[in-house]
N, C-alpha and C positions, 0 to 999 in steps of 0.2 A: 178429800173434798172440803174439808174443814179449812186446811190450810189455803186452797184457791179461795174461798169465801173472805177468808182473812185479807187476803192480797188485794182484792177487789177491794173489798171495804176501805182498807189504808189507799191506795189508789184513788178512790174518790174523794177522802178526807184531805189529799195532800193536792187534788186538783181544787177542793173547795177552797183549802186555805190560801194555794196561790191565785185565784180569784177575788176572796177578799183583801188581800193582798195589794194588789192590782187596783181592784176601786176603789182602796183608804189612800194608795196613792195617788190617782186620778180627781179624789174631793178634794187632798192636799193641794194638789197643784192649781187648781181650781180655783180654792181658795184665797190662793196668793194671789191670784188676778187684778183682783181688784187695789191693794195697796199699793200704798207709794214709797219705793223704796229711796232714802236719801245717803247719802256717802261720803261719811267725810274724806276730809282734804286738805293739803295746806295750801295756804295763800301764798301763789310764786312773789309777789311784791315783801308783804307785812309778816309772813312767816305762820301767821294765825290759822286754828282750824276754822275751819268754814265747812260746811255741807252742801252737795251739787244734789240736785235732784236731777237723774238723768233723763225724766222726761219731759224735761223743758228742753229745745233743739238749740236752743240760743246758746246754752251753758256744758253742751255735750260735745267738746272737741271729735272731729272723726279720727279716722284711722295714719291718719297725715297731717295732723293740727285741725286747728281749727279753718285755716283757710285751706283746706285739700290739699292736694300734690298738682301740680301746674308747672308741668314739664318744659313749655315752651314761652312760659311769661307772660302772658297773656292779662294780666293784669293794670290795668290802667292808673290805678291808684301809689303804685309801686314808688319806691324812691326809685328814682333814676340812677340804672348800676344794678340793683338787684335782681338776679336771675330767679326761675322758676325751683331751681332747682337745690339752692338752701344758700346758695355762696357770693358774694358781691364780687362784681366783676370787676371794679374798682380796687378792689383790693387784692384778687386775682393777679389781674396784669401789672399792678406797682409791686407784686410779690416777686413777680418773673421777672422785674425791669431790673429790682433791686439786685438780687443774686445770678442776675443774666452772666458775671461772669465766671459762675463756676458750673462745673457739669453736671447738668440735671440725670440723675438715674432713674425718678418717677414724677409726672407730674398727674395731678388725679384732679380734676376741676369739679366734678362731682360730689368730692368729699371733701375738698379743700388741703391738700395735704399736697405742699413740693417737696423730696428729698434731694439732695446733690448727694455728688459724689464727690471722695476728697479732691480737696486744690491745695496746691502750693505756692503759694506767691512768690513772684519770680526774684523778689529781693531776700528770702528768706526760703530757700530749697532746705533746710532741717526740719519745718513746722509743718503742719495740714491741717483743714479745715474742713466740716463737714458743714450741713446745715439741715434743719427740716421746718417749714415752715405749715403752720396750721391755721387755713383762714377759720374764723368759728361762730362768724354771725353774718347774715344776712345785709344788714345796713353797715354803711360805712361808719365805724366806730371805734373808740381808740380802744378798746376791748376785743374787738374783731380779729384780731392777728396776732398768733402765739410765736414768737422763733425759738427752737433751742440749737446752740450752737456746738460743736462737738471738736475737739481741738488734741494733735495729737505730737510729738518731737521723736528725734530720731536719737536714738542714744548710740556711745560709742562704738557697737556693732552693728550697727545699721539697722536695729529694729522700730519698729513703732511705738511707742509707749503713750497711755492717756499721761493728759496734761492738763491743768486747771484754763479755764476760760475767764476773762476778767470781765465783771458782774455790769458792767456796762455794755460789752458786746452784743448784748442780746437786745439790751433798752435799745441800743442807739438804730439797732438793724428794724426794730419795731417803726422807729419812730421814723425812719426813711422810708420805709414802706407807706406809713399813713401820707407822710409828707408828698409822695408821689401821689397819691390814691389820690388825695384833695385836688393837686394839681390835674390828673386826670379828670375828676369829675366836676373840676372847673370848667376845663376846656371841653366837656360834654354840653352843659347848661349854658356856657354863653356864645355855643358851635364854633369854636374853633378847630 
């Protein structure tokens, strides 16, 4: 009998504690209501900490940036060319004009990402050329378009071997790219 009295008693001391338990957590929580929690951060521009108070709506990027997700463009304010959906179209299609002659394996307009597949040029059947292009900003900008170029020779047995790429290949495919893009969105803004 002694030992059921025992169990009982611990039973109710181990339901009282997880009760107080319970409401030192619930005042806790409570408590925190009322302040203002501030966060730092660094300044994308100056590099500087700064602190966001995140109940101010102004300074609380959502879940998509600051300007939401806007799938269809809907945006009135938009440079002309930029899509809803993170990629300049601008630089899109002068991406596809530029490298239009080699064969695409992936194009992804979504992510901004073309890959080709090897080419040979028809003056030089011992070499190949890959390419992948990365659109990476929204507005047409000379930062917007990454290429890397991927370049390969055939040695005496007919295998493939990597081959160095020469350090302009990449600048120059950049800057034909932009160079379209403009041309493109010249002839957008003055309706041609």
């Amino acid at each position: 009998m002694m030992n059921r009295d025992r169990k009982t008693a611990m039973g109710r001391l181990n339901r009282g504690l997880a009760t107080i338990l319970l409401g030192a957590t619930a005042l806790a929580v409570t408590a925190c209501e009322g302040s203002k929690a501030v966060y730092p951060e660094r300044d994308k521009l100056s590099g500087q900490r700064v602190f966001r108070d995140p109940s101010q709506s102004n300074q609380t990027p959502g879940l998509f940036g600051s300007g939401g997700l806007n799938l269809f463009g809907g945006n009135k304010d938009a440079e002309p060319g930029s899509t809803g959906v993170g990629v300049n179209s601008f630089l899109w299609r002068a991406s596809l004009d530029t490298i239009a002659f080699m064969p695409l394996t992936s194009a992804d307009p979504f992510g901004g990402v073309i890959i080709t597949d090897w080419y040979s040029p028809p003056e030089s059947p011992n070499e190949r050329f890959k390419t992948n292009v990365y659109i990476l900003a929204k507005a047409l900008r000379a930062d917007g378009v990454k290429v890397s170029v991927f370049r390969q020779v055939r040695d005496r047995d007919g295998a493939w071997i990597e081959a160095p790429v020469a350090s302009t290949v990449t600048t120059d495919m950049e800057n034909a790219i932009l160079t379209r893009a403009r041309q493109l969105r010249l002839a957008v803004l003055t309706g041609e």
